[in-house]
TORPA-108676 format. One record per residue (C-alpha): residue number from 1; residue in one letter; x negated, y, z negated. Coordinates in Angstrom, 3 decimals. Example, Ala and Ser with C-alpha at 12.3 -4.5 7.8 and 13.67 -1.06 7.14 Angstrom:
# TORPA-108676
<r><i>1</i><aa>A</aa><x>-12.300</x><y>-4.500</y><z>-7.800</z></r>
<r><i>2</i><aa>S</aa><x>-13.670</x><y>-1.060</y><z>-7.140</z></r>
END
This chain:
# TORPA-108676
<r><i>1</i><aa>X</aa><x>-6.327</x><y>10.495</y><z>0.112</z></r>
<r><i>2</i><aa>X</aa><x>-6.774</x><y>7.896</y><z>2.924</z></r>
<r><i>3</i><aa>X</aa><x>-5.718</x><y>6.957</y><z>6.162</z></r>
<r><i>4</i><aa>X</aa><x>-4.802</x><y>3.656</y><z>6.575</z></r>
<r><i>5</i><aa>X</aa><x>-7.985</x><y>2.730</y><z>8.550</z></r>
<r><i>6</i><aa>X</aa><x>-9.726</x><y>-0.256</y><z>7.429</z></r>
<r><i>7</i><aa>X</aa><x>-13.679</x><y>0.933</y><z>7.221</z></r>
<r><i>8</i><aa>X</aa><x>-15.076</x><y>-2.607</y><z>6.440</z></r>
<r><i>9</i><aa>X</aa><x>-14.607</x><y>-5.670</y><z>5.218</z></r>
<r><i>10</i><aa>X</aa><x>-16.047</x><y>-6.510</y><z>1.555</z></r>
<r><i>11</i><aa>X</aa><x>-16.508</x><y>-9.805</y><z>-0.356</z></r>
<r><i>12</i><aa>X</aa><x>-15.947</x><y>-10.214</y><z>-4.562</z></r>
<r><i>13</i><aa>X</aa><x>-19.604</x><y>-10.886</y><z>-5.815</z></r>
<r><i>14</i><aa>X</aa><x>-18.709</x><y>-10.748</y><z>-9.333</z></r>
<r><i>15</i><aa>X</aa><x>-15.407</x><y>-10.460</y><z>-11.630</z></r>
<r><i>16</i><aa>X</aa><x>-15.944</x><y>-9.137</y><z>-15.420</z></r>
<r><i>17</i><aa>X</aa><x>-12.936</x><y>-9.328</y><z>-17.287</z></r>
<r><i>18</i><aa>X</aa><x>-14.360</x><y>-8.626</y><z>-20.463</z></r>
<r><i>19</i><aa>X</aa><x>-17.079</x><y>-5.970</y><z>-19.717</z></r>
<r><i>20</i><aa>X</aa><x>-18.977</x><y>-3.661</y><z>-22.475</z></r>
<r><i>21</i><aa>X</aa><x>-16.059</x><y>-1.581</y><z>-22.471</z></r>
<r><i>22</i><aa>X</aa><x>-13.165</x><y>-4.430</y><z>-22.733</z></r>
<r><i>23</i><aa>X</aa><x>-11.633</x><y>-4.118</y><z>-19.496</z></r>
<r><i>24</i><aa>X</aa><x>-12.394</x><y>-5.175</y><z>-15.843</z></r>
<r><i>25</i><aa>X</aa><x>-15.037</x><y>-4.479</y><z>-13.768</z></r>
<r><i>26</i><aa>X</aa><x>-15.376</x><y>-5.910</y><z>-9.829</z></r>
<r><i>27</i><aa>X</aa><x>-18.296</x><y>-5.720</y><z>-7.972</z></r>
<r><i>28</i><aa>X</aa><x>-18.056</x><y>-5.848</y><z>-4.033</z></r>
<r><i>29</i><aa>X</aa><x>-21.061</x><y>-6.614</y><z>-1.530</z></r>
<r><i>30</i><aa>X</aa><x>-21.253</x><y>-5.405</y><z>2.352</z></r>
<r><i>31</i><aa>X</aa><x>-22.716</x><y>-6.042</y><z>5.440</z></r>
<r><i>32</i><aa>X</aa><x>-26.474</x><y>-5.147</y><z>5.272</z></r>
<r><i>33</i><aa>X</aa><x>-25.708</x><y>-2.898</y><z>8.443</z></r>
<r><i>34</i><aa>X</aa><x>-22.775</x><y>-1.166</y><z>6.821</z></r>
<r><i>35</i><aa>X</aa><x>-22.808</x><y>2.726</y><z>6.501</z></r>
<r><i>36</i><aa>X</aa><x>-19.851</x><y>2.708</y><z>3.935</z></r>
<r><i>37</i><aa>X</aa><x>-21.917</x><y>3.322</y><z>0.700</z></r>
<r><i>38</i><aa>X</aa><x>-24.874</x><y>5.728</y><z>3.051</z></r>
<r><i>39</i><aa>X</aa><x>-23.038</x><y>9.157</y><z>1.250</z></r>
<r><i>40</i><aa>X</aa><x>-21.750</x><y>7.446</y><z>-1.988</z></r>
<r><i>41</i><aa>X</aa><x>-21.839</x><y>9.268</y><z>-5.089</z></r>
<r><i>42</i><aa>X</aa><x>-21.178</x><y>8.098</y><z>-8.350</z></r>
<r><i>43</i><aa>X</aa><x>-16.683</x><y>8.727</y><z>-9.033</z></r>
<r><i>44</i><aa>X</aa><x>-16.295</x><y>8.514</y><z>-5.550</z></r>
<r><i>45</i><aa>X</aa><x>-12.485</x><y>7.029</y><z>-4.741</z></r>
<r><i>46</i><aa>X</aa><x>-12.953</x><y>3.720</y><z>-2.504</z></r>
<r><i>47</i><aa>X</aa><x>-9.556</x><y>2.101</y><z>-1.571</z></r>
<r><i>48</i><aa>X</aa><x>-9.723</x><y>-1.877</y><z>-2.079</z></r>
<r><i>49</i><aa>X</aa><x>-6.801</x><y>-3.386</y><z>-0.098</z></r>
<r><i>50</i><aa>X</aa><x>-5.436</x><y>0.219</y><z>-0.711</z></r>
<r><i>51</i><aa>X</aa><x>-5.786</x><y>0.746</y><z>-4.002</z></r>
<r><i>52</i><aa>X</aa><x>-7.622</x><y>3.782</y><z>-5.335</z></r>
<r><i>53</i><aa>X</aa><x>-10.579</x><y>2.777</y><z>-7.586</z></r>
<r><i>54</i><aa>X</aa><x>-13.781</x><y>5.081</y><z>-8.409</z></r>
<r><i>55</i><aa>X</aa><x>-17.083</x><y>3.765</y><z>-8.135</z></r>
<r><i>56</i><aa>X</aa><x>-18.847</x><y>3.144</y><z>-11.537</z></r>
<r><i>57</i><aa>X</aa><x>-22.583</x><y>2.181</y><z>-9.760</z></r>
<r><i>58</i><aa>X</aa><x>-23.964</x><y>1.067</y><z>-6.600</z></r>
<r><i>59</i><aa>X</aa><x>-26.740</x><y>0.088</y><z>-4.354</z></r>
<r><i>60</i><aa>X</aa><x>-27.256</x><y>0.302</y><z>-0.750</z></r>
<r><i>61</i><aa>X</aa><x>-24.952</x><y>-2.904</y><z>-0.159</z></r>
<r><i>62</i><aa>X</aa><x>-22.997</x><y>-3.184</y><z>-3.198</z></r>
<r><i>63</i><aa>X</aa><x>-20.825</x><y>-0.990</y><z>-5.659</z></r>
<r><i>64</i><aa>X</aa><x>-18.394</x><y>-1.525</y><z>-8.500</z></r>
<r><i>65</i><aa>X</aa><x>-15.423</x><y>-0.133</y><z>-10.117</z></r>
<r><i>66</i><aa>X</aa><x>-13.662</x><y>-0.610</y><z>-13.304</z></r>
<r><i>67</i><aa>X</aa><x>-9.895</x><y>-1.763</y><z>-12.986</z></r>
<r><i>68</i><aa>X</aa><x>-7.348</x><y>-0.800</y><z>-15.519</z></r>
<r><i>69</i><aa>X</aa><x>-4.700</x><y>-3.019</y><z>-17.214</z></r>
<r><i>70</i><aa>X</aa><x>-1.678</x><y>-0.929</y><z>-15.061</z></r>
<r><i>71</i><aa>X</aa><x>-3.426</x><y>-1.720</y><z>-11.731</z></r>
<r><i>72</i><aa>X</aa><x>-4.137</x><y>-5.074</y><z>-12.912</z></r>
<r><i>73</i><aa>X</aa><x>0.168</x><y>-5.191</y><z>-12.858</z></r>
<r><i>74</i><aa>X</aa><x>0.886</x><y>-3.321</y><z>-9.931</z></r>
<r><i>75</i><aa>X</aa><x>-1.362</x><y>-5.001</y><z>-7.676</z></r>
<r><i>76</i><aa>X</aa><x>-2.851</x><y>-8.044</y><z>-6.133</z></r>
<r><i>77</i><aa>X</aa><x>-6.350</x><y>-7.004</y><z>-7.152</z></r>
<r><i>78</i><aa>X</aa><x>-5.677</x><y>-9.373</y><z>-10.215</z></r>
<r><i>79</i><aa>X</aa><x>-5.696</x><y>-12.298</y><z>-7.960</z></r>
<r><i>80</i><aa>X</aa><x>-9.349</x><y>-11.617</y><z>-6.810</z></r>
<r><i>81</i><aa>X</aa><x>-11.423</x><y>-14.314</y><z>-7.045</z></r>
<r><i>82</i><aa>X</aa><x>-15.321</x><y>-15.179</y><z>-5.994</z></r>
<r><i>83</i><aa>X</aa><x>-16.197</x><y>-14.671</y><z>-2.325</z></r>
<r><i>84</i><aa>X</aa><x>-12.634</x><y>-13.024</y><z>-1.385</z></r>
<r><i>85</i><aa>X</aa><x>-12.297</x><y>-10.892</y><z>1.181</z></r>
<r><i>86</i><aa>X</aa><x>-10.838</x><y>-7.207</y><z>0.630</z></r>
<r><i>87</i><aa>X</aa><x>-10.311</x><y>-3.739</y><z>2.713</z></r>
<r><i>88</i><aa>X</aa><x>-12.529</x><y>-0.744</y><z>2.315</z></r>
<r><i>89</i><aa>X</aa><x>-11.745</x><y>2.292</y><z>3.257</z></r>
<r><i>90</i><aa>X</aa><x>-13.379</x><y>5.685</y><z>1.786</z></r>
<r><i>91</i><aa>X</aa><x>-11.482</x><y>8.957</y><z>0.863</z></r>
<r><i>92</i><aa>X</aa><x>-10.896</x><y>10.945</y><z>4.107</z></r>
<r><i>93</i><aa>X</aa><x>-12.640</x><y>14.067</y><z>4.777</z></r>
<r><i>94</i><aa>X</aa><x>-11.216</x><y>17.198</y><z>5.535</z></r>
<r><i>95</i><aa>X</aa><x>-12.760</x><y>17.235</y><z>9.292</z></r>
<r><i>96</i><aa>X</aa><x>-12.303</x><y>13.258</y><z>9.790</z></r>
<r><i>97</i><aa>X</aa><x>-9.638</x><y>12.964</y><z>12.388</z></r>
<r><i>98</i><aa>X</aa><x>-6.233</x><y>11.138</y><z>11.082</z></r>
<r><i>99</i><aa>X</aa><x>-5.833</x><y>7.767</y><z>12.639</z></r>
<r><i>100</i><aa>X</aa><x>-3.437</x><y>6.500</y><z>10.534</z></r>
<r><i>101</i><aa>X</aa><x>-1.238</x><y>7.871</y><z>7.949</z></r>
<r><i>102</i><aa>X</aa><x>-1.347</x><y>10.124</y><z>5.079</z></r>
<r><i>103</i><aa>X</aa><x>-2.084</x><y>7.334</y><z>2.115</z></r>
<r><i>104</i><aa>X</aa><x>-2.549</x><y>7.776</y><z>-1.342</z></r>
<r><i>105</i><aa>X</aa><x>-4.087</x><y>4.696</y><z>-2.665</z></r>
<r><i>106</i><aa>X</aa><x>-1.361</x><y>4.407</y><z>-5.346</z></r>
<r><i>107</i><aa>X</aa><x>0.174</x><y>1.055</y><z>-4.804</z></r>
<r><i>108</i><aa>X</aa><x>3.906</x><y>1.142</y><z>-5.298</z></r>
<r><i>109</i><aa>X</aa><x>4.434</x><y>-3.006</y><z>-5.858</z></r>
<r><i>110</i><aa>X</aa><x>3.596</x><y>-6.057</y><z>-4.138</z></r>
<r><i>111</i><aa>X</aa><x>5.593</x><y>-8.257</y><z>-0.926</z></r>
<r><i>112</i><aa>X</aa><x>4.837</x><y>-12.052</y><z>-0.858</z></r>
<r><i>113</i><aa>X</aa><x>4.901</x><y>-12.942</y><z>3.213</z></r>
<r><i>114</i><aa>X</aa><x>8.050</x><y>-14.766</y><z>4.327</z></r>
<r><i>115</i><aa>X</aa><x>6.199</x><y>-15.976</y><z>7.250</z></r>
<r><i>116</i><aa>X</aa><x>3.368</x><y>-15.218</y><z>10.115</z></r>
<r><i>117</i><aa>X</aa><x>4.368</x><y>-16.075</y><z>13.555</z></r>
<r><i>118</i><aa>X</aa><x>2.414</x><y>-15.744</y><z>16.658</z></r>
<r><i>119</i><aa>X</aa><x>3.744</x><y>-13.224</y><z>19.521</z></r>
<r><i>120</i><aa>X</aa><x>1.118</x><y>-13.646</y><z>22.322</z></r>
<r><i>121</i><aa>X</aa><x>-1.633</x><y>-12.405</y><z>21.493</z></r>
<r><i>122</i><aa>X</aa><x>-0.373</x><y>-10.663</y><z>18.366</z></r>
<r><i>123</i><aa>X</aa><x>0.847</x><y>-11.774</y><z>15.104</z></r>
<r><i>124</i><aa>X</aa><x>4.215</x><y>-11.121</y><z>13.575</z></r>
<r><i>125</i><aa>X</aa><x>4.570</x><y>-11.165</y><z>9.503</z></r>
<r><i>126</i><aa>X</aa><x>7.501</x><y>-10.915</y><z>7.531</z></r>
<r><i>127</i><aa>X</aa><x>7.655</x><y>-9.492</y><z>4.198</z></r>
<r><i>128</i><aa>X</aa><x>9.556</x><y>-9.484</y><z>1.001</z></r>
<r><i>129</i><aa>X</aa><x>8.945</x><y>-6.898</y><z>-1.875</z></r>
<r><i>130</i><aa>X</aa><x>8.402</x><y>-7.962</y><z>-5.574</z></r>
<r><i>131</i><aa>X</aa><x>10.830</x><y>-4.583</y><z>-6.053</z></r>
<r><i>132</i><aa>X</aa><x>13.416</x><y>-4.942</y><z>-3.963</z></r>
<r><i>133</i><aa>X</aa><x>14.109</x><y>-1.144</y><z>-4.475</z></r>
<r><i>134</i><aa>X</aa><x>11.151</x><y>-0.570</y><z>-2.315</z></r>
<r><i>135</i><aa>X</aa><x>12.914</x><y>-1.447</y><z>0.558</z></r>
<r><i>136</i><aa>X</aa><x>14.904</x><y>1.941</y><z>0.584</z></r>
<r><i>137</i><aa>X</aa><x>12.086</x><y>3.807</y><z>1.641</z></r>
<r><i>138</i><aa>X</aa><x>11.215</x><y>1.003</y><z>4.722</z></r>
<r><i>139</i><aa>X</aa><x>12.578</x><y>2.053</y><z>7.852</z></r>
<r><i>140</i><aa>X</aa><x>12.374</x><y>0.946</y><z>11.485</z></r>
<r><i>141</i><aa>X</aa><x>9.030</x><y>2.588</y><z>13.345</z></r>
<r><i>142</i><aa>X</aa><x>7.892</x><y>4.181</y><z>9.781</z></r>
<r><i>143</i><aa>X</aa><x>4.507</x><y>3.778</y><z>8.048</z></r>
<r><i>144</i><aa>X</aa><x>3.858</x><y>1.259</y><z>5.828</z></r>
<r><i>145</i><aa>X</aa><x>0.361</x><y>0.456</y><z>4.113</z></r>
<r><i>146</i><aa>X</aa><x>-0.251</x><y>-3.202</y><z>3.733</z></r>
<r><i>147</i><aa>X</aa><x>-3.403</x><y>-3.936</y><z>1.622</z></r>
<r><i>148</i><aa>X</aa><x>-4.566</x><y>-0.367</y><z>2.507</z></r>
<r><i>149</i><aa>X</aa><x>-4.224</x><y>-1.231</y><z>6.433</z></r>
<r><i>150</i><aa>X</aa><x>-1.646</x><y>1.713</y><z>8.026</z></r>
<r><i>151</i><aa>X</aa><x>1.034</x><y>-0.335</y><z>9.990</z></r>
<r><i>152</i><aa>X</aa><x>3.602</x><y>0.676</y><z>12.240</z></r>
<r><i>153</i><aa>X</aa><x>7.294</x><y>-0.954</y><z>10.697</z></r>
<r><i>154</i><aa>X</aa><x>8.742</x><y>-3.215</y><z>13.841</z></r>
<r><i>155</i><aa>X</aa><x>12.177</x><y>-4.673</y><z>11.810</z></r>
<r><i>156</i><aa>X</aa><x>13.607</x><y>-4.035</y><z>8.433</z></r>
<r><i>157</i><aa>X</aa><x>16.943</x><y>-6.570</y><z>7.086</z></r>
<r><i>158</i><aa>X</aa><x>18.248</x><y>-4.501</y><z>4.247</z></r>
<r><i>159</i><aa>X</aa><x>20.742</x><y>-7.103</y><z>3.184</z></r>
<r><i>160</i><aa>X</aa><x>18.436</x><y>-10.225</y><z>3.451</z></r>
<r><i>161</i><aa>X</aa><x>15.461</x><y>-7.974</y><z>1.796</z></r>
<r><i>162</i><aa>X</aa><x>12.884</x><y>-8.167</y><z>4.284</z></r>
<r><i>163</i><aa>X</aa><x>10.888</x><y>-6.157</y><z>6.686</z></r>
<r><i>164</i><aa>X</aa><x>8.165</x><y>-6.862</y><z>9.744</z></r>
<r><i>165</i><aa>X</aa><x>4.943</x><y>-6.183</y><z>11.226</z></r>
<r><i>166</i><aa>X</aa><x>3.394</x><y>-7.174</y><z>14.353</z></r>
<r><i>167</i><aa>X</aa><x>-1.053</x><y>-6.894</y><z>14.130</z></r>
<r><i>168</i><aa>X</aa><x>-2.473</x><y>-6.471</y><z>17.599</z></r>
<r><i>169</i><aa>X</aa><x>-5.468</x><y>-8.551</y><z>17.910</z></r>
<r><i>170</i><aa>X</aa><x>-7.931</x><y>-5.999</y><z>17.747</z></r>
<r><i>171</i><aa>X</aa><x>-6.638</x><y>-5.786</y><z>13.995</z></r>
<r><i>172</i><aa>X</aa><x>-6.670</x><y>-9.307</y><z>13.579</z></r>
<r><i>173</i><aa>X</aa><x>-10.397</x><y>-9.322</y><z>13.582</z></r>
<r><i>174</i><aa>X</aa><x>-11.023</x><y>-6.122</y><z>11.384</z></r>
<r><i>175</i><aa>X</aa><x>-8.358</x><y>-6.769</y><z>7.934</z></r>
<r><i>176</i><aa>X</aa><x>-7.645</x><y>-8.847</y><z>5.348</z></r>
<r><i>177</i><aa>X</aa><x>-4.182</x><y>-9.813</y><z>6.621</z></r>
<r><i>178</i><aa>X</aa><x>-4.976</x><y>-11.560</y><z>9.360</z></r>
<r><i>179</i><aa>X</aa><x>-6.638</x><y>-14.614</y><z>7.243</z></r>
<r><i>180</i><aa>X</aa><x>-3.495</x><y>-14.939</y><z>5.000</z></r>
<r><i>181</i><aa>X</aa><x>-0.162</x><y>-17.089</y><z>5.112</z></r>
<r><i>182</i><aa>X</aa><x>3.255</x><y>-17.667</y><z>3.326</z></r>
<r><i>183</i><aa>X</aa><x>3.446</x><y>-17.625</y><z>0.244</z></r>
<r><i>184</i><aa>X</aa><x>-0.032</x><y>-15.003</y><z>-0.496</z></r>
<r><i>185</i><aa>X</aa><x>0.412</x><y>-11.308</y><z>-1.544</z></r>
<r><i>186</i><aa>X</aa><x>-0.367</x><y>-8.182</y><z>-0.113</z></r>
<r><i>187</i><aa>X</aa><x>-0.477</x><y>-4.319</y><z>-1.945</z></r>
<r><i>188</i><aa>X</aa><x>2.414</x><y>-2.445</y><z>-0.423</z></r>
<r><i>189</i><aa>X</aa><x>2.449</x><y>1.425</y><z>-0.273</z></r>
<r><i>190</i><aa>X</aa><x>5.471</x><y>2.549</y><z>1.022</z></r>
<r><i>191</i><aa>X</aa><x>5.245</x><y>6.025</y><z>2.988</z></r>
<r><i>192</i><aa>X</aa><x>5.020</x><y>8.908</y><z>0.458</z></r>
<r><i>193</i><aa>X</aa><x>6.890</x><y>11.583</y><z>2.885</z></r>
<r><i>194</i><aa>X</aa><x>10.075</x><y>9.409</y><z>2.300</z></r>
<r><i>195</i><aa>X</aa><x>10.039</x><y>9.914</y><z>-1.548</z></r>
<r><i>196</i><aa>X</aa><x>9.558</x><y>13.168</y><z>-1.609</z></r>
<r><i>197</i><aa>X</aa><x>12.374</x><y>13.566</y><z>1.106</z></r>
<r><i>198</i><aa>X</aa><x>14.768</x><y>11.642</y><z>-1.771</z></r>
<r><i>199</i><aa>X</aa><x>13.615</x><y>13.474</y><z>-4.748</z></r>
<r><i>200</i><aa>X</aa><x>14.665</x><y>16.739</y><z>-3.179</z></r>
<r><i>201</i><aa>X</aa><x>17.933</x><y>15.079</y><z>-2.018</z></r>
<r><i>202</i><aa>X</aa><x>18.941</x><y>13.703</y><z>-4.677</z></r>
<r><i>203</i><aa>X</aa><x>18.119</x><y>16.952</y><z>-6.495</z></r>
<r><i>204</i><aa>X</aa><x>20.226</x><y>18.761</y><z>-4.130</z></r>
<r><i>205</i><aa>X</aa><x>23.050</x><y>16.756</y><z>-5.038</z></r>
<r><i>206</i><aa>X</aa><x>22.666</x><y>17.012</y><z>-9.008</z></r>
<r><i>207</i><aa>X</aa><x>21.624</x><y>13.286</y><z>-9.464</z></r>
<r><i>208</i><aa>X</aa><x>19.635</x><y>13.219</y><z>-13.313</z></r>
<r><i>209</i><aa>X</aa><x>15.942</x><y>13.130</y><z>-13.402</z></r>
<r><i>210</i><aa>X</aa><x>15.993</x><y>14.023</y><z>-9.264</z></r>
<r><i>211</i><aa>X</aa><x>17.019</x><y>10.208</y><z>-8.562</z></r>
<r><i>212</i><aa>X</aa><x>20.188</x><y>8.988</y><z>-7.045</z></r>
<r><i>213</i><aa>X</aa><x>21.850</x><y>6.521</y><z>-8.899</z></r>
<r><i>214</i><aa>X</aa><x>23.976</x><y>5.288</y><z>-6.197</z></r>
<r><i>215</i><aa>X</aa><x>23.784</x><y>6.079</y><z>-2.190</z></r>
<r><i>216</i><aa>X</aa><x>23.889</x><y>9.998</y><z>-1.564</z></r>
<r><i>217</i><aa>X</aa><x>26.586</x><y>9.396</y><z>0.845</z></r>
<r><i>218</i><aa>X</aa><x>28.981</x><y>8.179</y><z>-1.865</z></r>
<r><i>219</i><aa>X</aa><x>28.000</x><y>10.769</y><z>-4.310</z></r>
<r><i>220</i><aa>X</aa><x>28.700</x><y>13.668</y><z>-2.216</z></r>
<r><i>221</i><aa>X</aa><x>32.013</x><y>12.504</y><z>-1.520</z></r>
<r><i>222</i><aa>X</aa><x>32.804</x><y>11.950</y><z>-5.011</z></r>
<r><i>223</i><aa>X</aa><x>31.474</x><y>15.505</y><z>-5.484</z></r>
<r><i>224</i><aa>X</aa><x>34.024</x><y>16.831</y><z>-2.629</z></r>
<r><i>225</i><aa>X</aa><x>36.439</x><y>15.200</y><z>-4.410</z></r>
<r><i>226</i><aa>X</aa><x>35.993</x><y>16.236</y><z>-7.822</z></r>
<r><i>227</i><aa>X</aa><x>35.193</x><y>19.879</y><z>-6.743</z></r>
<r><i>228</i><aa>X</aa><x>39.091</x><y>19.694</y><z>-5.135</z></r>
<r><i>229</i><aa>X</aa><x>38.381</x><y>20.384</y><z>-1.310</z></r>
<r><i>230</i><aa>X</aa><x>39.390</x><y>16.947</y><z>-0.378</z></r>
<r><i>231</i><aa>X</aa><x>42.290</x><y>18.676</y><z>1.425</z></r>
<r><i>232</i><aa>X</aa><x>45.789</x><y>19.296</y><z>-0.475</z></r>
<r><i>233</i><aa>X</aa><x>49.314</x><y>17.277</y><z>0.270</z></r>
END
């Protein structure tokens, strides 16, 4: 579990892609003064741009973790190359006080930004979602993590399939997102409170496998309907 608050900022010292196992392994470098790794164990959970990965070895200013195929699909992390920047953050403690949100680390799909436009001082991106079904659990003033950073939802457009973000500039100088543009990708993580609220809905209202296949509003009225209280001639 995380919160959303970007610890530090790491940097891609080495890609494997082919390690003694056959999958991936990424190695990530700190700052020298950094007190991320200073209680690190070995399978600890560190979030890069908010993805859950455990720690296969590490040093004082370095660590790396092993990335599976499935991540590898779901996320940017694929798109990694030499010297790129990423989020750290490091599984919240029971006593650490919640900043942010309650975040999992499970990426749910990527959202390519639409555009980044300045708003005084602070910066406005738009998004659009590789899964467009995503956008169902985006609503206006909810959470959203965007490459692990917890951000506060300032405009969704249901029918054009975008949403917004504005980043103060205090944020601009301590995440990822700040340094990218149109057309780059960010790890989306869509608040997890809202899926569990539609999973019990939609079990409520006898939708298979606790998912609504079409909106709840229309199925309970079909369900009036069929059930005969629809009101009689």
């Amino acid at each position: 579990m995380f919160t959303g608050i970007v610890e530090e900022i790491g940097v891609v010292s080495h890609l494997d892609t082919n390690d003694s196992t056959g999958g991936t392994t990424l190695t990530f470098t700190i700052p020298s003064d950094s007190e991320l790794l200073k209680d690190c164990h070995d399978g600890d959970s560190i979030a890069i741009n908010g993805c859950c990965l455990t720690v296969t070895s590490f040093t004082p200013n370095s660590f790396k973790v092993g990335v599976a195929p499935e991540t590898l699909r779901i996320t940017n992390l694929g798109t990694l190359k030499q010297a790129s920047r990423v989020n750290l953050e490091r599984a919240v403690r029971a006593d650490t006080r919640m900043g942010g949100h309650f975040v999992q680390g499970h990426v749910d799909t990527t959202a390519e930004i639409l555009s980044v436009a300045q708003d005084g001082n602070a910066l406005t991106f738009r998004f659009a979602p590789r899964s467009r079904d995503m956008l169902r659990y985006i609503v206006y003033k909810g959470f959203i993590s965007i490459d692990g950073t917890s951000l506060t939802v300032t405009k969704v457009d249901d029918v054009e399939g975008w949403w917004e973000i504005m980043l103060i500039a205090y944020s601009q100088e301590r995440v990822v997102l700040a340094q990218k543009g149109k057309g780059d990708t960010v790890n989306i993580e869509v608040d997890m409170m809202a899926k569990y609220a539609e999973k019990s809905l939609a079990g409520l209202l006898g939708a298979e496998s606790g998912t609504a296949s079409i909106p709840l509003l229309e199925k309970m009225v079909q369900r009036i309907v069929a059930q005969g209280l629809g009101g009689k001639p």
